[in-house]
N, C-alpha and C positions, 0 to 999 in steps of 0.2 A: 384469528387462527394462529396457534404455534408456528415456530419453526420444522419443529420438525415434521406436524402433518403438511406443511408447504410443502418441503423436502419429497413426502411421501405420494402429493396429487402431482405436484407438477413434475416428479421421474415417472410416476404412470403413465401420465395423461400423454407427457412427450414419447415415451416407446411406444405406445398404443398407437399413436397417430401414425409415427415413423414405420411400425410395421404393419398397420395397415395401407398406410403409401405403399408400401414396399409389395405386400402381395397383390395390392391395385395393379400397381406397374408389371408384374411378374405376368398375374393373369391375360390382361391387355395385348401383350405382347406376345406372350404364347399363341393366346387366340389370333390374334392377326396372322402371325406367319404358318398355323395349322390353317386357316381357312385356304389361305396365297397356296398354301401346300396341294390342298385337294383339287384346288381351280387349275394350277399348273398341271396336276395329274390329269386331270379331266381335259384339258385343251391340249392335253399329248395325246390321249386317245381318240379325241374327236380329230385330231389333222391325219390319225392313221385310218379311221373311218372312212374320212375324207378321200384321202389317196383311192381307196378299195373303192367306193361308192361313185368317182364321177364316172369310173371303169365301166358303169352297168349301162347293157343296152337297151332292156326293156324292164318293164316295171316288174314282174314277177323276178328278175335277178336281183333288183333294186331291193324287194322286200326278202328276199334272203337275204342278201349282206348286211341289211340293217336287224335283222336278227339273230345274225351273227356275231353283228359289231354291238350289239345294244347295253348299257350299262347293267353292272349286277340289280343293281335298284334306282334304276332312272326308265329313259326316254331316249329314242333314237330318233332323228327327226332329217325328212328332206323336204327341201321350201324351194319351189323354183321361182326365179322373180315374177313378180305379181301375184303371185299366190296365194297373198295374206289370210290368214285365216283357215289354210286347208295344207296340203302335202300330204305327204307317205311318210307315215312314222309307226314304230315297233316298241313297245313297253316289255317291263320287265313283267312276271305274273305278280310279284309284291305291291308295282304302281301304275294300274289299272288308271288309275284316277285323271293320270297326267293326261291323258287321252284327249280329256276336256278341255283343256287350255288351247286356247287358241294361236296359232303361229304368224309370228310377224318376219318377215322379212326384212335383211340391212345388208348395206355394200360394205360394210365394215366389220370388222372380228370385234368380238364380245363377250369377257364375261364375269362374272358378276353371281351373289348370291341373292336366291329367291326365297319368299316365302311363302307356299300354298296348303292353304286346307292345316295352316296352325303347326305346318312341317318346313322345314329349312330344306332347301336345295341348291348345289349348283349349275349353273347355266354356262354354257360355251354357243357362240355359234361363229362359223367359220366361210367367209364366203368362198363358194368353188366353182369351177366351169365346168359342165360335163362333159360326156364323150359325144354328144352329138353339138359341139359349141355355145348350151345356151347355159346362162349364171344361175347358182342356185345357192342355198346355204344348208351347210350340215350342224344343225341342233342335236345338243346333247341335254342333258338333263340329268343331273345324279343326286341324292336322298345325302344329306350330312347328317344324317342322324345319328350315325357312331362318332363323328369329330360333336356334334351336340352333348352326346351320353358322356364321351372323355371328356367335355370343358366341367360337366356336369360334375363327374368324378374329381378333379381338378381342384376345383371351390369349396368341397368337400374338406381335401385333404390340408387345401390353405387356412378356411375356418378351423378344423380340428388341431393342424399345428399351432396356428396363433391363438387359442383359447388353452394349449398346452402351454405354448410360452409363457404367455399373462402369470399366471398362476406364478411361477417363480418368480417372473419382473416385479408383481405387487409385493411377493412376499420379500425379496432382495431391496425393494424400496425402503422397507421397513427397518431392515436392517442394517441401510444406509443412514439411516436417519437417523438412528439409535449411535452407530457409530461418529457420525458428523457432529453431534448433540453431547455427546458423553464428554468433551471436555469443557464443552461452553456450560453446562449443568454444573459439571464440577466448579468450574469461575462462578456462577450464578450464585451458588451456596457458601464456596468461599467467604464472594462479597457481603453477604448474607449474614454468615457468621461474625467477621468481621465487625459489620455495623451494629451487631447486637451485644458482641462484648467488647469493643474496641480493642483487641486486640489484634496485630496482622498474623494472617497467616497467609503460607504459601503453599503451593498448588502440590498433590504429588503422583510426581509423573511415574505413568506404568510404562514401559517399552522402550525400545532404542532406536525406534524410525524417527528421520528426519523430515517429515511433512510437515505439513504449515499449521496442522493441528500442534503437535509438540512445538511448535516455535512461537506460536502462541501462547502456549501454556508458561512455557520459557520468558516472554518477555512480559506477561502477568507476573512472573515470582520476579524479575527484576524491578519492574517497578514498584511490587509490593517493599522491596529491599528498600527502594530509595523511596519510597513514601516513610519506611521504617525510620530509616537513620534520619529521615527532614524530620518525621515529627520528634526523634528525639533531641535531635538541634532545638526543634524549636520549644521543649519545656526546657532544655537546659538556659537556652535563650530567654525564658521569658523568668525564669527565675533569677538567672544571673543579673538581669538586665532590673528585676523589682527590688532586688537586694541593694544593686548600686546608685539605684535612684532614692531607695529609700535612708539612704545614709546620709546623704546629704540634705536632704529635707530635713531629717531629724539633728542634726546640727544644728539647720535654719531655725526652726521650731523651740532647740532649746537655747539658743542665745536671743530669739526673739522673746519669749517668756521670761528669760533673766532679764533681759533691759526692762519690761512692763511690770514685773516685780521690784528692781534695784536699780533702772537706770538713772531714776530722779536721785535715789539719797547716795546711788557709789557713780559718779561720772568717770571715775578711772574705767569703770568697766563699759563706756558705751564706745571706746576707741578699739578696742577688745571686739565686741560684739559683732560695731561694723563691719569688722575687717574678717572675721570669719565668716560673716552673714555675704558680704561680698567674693569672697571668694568661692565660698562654696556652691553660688549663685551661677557665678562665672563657670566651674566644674563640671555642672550639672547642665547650663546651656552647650558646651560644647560636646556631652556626653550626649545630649537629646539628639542634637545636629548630628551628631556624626551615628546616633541608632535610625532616625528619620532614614539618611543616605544610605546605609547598608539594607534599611526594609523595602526602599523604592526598586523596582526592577529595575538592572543594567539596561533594556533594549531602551528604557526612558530617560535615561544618561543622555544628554545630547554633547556630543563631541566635534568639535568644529578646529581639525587641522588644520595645521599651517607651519610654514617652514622656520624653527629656531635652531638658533647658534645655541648649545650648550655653554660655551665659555662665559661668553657676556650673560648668559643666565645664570649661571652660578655664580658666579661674581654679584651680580644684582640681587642674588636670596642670601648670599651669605653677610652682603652689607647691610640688610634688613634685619640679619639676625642679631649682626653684632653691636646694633643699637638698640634693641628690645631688649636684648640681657643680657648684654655688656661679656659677652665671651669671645674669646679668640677664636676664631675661625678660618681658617687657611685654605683659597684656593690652588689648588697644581695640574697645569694640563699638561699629561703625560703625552711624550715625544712633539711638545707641541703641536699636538694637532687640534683645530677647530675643526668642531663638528657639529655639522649640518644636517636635523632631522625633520620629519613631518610629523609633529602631534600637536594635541593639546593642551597650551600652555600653563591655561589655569588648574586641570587635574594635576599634571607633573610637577608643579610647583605645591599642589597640596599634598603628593606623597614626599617630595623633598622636605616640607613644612615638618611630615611627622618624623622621619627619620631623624630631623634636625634635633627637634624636641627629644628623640626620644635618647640621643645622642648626650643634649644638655644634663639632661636629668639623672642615666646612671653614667659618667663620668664629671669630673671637676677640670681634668688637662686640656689639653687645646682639639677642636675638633678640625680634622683635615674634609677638604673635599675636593675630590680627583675628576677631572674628565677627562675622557680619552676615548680611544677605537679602537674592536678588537672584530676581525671580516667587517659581515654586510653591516654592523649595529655598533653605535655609539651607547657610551654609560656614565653615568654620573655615580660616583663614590662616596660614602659618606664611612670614614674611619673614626672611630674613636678609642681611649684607652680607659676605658670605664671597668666596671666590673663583669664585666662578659653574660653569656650564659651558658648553662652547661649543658653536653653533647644530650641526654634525654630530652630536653625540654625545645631545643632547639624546633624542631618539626610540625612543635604545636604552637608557639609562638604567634601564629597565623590564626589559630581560633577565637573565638567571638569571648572577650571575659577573662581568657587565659591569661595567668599573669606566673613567672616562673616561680615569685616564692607565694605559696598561698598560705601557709602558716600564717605569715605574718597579715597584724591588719594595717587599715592604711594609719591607723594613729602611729602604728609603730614607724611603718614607712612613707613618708609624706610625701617623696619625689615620685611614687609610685602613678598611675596612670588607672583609666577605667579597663584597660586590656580591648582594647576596642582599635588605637591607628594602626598598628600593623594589617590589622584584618580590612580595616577599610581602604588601606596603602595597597593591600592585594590586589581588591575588587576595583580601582584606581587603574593599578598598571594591568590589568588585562581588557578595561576598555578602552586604553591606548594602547593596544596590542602590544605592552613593554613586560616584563618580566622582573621581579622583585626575588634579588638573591641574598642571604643570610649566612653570615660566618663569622664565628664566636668563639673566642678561648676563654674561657673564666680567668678573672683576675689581668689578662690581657688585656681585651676592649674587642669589641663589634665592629665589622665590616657589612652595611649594607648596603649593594649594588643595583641601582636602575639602568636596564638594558632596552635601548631603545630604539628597535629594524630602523635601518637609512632606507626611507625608498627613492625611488630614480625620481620623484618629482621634490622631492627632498633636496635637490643638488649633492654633490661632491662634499668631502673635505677639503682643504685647503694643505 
């Protein structure tokens, strides 16, 4: 079953029920207190009967006041104790009939609806003393057939309003449903289209109300947006990424072919071969590694903090660096402060690792590196006087592949890079909740800054 005929049984079925409860209860309660209503009428006439009737002294006064007191369409009745079965009693000329009922006698007031001969009545009896001291009771008897004919009337008017109501509720269902349905049909086809020409599209919205249908519709076209821009990341991604794999393969490929062509009769060239075939071996493993690491989700990142001195760590990466490729590299903690934070120390040392490098490759002069504290967060610096980059390029620097001169190829530029550690130094320092900042003059040299929260289990500075 759709939605929207769910929509359309289950708002029926629930009002239907709801206002049938409802004229249930309406009816019920009427009738209760019209019945209460005729009973209490009737046991006020029958105690003023009473009053009048113990007065009589002999039976011929007796049976005038009782046809004088006698209901429009009942039974007048007197029962002396022990009488059961018999008394003096007066009918109306309409109920003849009551004649026939036998009378019971009770030392107790009573009264209660009857039913005789297929007719509804009510009943009072009232015990009394008479005027000559003995107990007797005065029976009333009255015909409810007009509070019957009005319940009758009543039921009437509550089926013909609720079969009045219905009518609109079904047809308002409908139109509920069509309303509730109209933007989820519209997503439906969307998605629809979509999958049939791959292309996205987004929702369009009619009106200016803020309900949870338009917020819906709204947060369909945003994710369409970011389903948009990921997939276009990710053909840019997948080309970039087959372009720069594929260049070094084909290197590998043609210096491996030239050795199995020439390496026996020209040996000068197999010194040659290896050392491109190795390096570019080397290239291409740490360009995998580090695609591998940006394809894995962050939440599968495991991070395991713990409290580091920045000083003695930067001290300890920059003495690593300056034996691997013999560059000057200078550490300075500003206002002398040692600082104490809580992270990661193998991540933090793989974005320091790229900025180092990246530091190495576009300058020759000496690379500085700063620690220091600026409030809640310490930072490590990494300054150099390289060839900068310029104020455009700056911003995207962070993207996957982006490299600032793309003109050139890597033949032309060889200290050039896959365009790849910045962006994975990013995704680095936000799952060490640290921040990676970039400042660049061309021709001056790049500043870039790892910021990194002190938290309270972190300890102090010093």
């Amino acid at each position: 079953m759709k939605l929207r005929s769910k929509i359309h049984l289950y708002s029926s079925v629930l009002f239907t029920v709801l206002l049938l409860l409802a004229n249930a209860t309406v009816y019920t309660m009427f009738s209760s207190m019209m019945l209460e209503r005729e009973l209490n009428n009737l046991a006020a006439e029958t105690r003023q009967s009473a009053t009048a009737l113990r007065q009589a002294d002999h039976n011929a006064a007796l049976v005038e006041l009782l046809r004088a007191y006698v209901p429009l369409n009942g039974m007048l009745r007197w029962v002396p104790e022990g009488a059961d079965g018999g008394g003096t009693l007066v009918t109306s000329a309409s109920e003849t009939d009551l004649s026939r009922q036998a009378a019971v006698y009770s030392s107790e007031q009573k009264q209660h609806r009857l039913n005789i001969a297929g007719k509804s009545y009510g009943f009072v009896s009232i015990p009394v003393i008479g005027g000559d001291g003995a107990v007797a009771n005065v029976q009333a008897t009255a015909s409810l057939e007009e509070l019957k004919e009005l319940l009758r009337i009543l039921r009437l008017v509550l089926i013909s309003v609720s079969a009045a109501v219905l009518i609109p509720v079904l047809v308002s269902s409908v139109v509920l449903g069509k309303v509730l349905m109209r933007p989820i049909s519209a997503m439906t086809r969307t998605m629809r289209q979509i999958a049939r020409s791959g292309e996205f599209v987004k929702l369009k919205q009619q009106g200016r109300s803020r309900d949870e249908l338009v917020e819906m519709g709204e947060t369909f076209n945003e994710m369409i947006g970011l389903l948009e821009e990921s997939f276009a990341k990710q053909e840019q991604f997948v080309s970039n990424a087959s372009h720069e794999l594929k260049t070094p393969l084909t290197i590998i490929e043609s210096y491996a072919s030239l050795l199995k062509r020439r390496g026996l009769d020209r040996p000068e060239l197999f010194e040659e071969s290896i050392e491109a075939i190795h390096s570019e071996a080397v290239r291409m493993k740490g360009m995998t590694e580090q695609l591998l690491l940006l394809a894995t989700s962050r939440r599968e990142w495991k991070v395991e903090r713990e409290p580091l001195e920045l000083l003695p760590f930067a001290e300890q990466t920059a003495e690593f660096f300056r034996s691997a490729y013999k560059r000057d590299v200078r550490v300075a903690a500003l206002d002398l402060a040692d600082v104490t934070v809580s992270t990661d120390q193998d991540m933090l040392k793989q974005i320091l690792f790229i900025l180092l490098d990246n530091a190495r490759k576009y300058s020759s002069e000496m690379i500085q590196l700063e620690v220091g504290r600026v409030q809640n967060a310490g930072y490590i610096r990494v300054r150099d006087h390289g060839i900068g980059i310029p104020a455009e390029d700056l911003k995207q620097v962070f993207e996957r592949f982006y490299r600032v001169d793309k003109a050139r190829s890597r033949d032309q530029e060889p200290v050039g890079g896959a365009g790849l550690g910045l962006s994975l130094g990013r995704e680095l320092a936000h799952a060490i909740s640290a921040e990676l900042v970039l400042e660049s003059v061309p021709s001056i040299g790049t500043t870039a800054t790892i910021v990194i929260p002190i938290q309270a289990s972190a300890g102090r500075s010093q």
